[in-house]
Backbone as CSV, one residue per row, in Angstrom:
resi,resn,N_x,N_y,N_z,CA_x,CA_y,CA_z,C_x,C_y,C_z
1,UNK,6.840,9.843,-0.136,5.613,9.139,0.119,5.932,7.876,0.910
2,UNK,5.312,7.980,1.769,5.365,6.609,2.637,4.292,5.498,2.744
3,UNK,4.924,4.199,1.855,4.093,3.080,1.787,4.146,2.389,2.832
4,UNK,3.250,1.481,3.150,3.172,0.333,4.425,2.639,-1.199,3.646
5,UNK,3.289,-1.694,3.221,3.248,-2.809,2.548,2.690,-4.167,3.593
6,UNK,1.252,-4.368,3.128,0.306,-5.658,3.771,1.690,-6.966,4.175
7,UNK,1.214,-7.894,4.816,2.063,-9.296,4.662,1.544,-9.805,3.385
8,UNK,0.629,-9.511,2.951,0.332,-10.801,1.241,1.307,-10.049,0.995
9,UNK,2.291,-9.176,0.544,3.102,-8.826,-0.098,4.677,-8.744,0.463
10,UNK,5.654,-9.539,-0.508,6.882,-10.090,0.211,7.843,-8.696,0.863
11,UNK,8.285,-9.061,2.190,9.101,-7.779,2.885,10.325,-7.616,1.679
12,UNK,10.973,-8.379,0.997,11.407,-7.916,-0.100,11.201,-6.561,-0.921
13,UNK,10.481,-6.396,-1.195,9.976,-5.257,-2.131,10.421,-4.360,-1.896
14,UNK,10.408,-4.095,-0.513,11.489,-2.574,0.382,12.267,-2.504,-0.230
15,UNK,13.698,-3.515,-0.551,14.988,-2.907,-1.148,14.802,-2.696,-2.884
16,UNK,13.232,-3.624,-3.583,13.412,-3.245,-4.694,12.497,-1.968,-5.112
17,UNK,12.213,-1.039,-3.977,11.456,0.147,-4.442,12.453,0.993,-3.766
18,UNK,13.619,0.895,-3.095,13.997,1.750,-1.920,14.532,2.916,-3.044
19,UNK,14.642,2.670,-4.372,15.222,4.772,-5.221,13.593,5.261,-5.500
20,UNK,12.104,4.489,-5.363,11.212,5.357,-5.673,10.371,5.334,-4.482
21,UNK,10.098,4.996,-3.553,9.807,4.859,-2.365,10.499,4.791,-1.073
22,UNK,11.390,5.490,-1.006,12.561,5.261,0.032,12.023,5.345,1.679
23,UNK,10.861,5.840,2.194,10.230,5.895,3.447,9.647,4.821,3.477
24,UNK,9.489,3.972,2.443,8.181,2.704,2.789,8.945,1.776,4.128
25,UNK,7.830,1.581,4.505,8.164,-0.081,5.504,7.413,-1.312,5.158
26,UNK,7.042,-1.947,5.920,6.428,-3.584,5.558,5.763,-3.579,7.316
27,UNK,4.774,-4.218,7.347,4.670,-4.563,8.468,5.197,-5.601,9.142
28,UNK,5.888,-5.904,8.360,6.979,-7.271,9.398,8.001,-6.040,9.779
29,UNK,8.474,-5.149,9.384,9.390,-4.216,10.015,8.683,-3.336,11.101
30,UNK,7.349,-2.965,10.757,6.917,-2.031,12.445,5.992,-3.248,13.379
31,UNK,6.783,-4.280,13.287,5.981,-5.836,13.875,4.545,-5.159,14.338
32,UNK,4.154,-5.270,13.065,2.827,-5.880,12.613,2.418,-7.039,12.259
33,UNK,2.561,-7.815,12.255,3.135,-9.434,10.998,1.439,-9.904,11.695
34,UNK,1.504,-9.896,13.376,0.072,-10.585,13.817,-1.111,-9.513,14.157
35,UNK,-0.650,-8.290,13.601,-1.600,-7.519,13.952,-3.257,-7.568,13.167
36,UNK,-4.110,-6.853,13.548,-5.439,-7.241,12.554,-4.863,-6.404,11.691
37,UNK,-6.442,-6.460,11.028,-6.396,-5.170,9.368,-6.747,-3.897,10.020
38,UNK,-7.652,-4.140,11.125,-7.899,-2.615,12.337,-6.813,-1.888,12.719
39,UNK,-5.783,-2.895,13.065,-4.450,-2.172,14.177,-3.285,-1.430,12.839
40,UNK,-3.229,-2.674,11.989,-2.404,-1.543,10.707,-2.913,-0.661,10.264
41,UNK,-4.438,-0.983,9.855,-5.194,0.518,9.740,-4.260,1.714,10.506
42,UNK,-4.855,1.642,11.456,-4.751,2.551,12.534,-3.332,3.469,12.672
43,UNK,-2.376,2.481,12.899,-0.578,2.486,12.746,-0.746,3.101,11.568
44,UNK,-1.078,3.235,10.574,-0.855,3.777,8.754,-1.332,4.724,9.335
45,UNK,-2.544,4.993,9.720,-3.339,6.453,10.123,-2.670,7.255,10.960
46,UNK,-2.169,6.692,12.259,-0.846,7.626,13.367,0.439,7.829,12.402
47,UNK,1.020,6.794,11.701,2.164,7.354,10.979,2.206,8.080,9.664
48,UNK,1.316,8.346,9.491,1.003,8.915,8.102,1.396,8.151,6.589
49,UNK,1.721,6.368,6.600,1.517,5.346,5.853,0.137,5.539,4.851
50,UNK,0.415,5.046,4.003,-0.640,4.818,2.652,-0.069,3.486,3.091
51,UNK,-1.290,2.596,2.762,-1.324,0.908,3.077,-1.066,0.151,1.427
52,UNK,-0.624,-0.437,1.354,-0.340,-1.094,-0.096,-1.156,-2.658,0.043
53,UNK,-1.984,-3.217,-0.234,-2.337,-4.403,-0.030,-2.909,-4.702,-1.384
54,UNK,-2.948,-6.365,-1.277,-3.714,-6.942,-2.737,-4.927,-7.602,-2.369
55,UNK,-4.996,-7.175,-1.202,-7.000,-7.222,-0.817,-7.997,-6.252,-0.737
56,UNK,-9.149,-6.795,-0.433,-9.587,-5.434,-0.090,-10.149,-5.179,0.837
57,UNK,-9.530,-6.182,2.213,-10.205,-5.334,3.222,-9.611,-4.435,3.671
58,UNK,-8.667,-3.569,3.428,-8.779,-1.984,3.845,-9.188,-1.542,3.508
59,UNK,-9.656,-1.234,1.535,-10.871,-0.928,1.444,-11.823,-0.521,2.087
60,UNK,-12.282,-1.840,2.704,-14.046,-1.918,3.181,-13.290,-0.691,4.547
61,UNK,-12.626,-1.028,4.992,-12.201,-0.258,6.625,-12.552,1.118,6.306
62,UNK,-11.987,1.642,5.045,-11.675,2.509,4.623,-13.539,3.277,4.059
63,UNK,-14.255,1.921,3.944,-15.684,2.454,3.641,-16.270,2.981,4.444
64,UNK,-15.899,2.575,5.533,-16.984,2.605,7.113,-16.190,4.082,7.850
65,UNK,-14.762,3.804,7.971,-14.150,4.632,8.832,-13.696,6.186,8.093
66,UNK,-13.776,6.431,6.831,-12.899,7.441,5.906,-11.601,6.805,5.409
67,UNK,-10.926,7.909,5.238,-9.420,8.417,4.847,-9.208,9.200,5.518
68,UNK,-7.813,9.397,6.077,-6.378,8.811,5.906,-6.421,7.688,7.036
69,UNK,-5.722,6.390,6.449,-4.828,6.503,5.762,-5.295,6.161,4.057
70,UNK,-4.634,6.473,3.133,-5.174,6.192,1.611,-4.928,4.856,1.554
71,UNK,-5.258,4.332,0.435,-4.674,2.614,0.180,-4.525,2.583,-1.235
72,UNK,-3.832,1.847,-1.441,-3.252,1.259,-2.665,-3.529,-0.037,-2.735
73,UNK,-4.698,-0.492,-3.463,-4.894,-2.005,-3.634,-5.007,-2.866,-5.029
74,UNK,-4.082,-3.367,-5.561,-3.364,-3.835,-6.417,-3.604,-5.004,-6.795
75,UNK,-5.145,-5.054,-7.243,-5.905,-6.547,-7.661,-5.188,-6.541,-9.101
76,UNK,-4.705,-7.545,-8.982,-4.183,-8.132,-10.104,-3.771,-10.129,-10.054
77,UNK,-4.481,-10.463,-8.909,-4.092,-11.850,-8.904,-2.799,-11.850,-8.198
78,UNK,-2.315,-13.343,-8.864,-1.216,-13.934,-8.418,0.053,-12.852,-8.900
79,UNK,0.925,-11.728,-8.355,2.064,-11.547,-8.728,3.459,-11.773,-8.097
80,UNK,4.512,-11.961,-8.588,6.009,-11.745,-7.952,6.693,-10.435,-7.620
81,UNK,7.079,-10.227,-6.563,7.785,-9.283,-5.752,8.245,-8.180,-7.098
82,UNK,8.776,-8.855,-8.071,9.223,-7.753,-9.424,8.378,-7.384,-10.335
83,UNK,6.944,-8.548,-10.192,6.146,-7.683,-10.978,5.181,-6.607,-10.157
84,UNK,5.064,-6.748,-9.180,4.326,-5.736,-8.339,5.319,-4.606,-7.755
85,UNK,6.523,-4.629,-7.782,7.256,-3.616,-7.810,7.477,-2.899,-9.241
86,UNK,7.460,-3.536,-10.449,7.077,-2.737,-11.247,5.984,-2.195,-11.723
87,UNK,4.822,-2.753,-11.377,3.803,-1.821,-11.150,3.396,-0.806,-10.744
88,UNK,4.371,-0.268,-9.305,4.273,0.572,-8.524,5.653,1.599,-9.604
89,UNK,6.699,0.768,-9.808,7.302,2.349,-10.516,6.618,2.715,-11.459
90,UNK,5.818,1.697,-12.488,5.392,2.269,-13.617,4.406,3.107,-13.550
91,UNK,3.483,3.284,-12.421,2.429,4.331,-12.286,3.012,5.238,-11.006
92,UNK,4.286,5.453,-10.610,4.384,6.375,-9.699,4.145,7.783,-9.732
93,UNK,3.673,8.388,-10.837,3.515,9.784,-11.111,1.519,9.393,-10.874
94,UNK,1.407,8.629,-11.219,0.115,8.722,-10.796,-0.500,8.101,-9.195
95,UNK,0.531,7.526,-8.805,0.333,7.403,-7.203,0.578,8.770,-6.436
96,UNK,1.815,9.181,-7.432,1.863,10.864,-6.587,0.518,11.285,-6.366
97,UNK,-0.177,11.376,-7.360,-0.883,12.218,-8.128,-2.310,12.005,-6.839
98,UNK,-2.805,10.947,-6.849,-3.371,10.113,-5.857,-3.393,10.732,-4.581
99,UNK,-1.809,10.180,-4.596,-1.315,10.589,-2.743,-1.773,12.148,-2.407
100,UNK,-1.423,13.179,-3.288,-1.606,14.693,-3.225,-2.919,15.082,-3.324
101,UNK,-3.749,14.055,-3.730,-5.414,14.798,-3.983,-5.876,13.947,-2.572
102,UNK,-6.212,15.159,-1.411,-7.094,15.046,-0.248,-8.630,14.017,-0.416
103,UNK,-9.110,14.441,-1.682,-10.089,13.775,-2.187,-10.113,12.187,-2.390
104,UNK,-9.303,11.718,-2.926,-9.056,10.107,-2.703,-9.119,9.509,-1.775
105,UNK,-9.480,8.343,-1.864,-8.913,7.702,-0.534,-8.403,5.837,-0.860
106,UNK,-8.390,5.258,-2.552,-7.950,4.602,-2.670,-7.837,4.689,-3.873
107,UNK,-6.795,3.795,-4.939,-6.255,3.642,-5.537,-5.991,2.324,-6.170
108,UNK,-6.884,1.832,-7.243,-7.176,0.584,-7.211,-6.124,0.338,-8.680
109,UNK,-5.306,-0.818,-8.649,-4.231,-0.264,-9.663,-4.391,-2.019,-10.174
110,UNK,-4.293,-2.125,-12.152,-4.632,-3.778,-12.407,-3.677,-4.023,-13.233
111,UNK,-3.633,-5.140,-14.236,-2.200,-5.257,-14.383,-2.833,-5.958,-16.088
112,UNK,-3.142,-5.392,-16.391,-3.886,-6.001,-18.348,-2.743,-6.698,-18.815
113,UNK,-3.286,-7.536,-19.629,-2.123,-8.691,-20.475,-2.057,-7.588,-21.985
């Protein structure tokens, strides 16, 4: 599965997901860093990327325009690079799960005390 990790979220994360996500990139790696939320859209949609962001305007993109690409948006507030990487291993059978149903098109994932 190939993630595309927003800039709100640190290019870090790559090496701490790289045994459960090993295709992901960051958009500071396919220099995206100044691109809009349209142009990564888009780039996720030609490369076959699921977008990982902790906003929601791909979402809304995602209201107007369809799916693919899917999104993963991970409202949970303020987190650190290790707690939002463990978020993502701890539900990875259900991101599979996500990623494989045509029917989805986002994935809204929260983080309960």
């Amino acid at each position: 599965m190939k993630l595309l990790f927003d800039q709100n979220i640190a290019y870090r994360i790559l090496k701490r997901l790289s045994d459960f996500y090993s295709e992901s990139s960051h958009v500071k790696t396919e220099d995206l860093m100044n691109a809009s939320d349209i142009e990564i859209w888009e780039y996720a949609k030609n490369n076959e990327f699921t977008i990982v962001s902790l906003d929601s305007d791909f979402n809304d993109i995602n209201l107007v325009k369809g799916f693919p690409p899917k999104i993963i948006w991970i409202k949970t507030g303020n987190l650190d690079t290790d707690e939002i990487a463990q978020l993502l291993e701890k539900h990875r059978l259900e991101i599979e799960a996500f990623f494989a149903d045509e029917n989805l098109g986002c994935f809204e994932m929260f983080k309960l005390n």
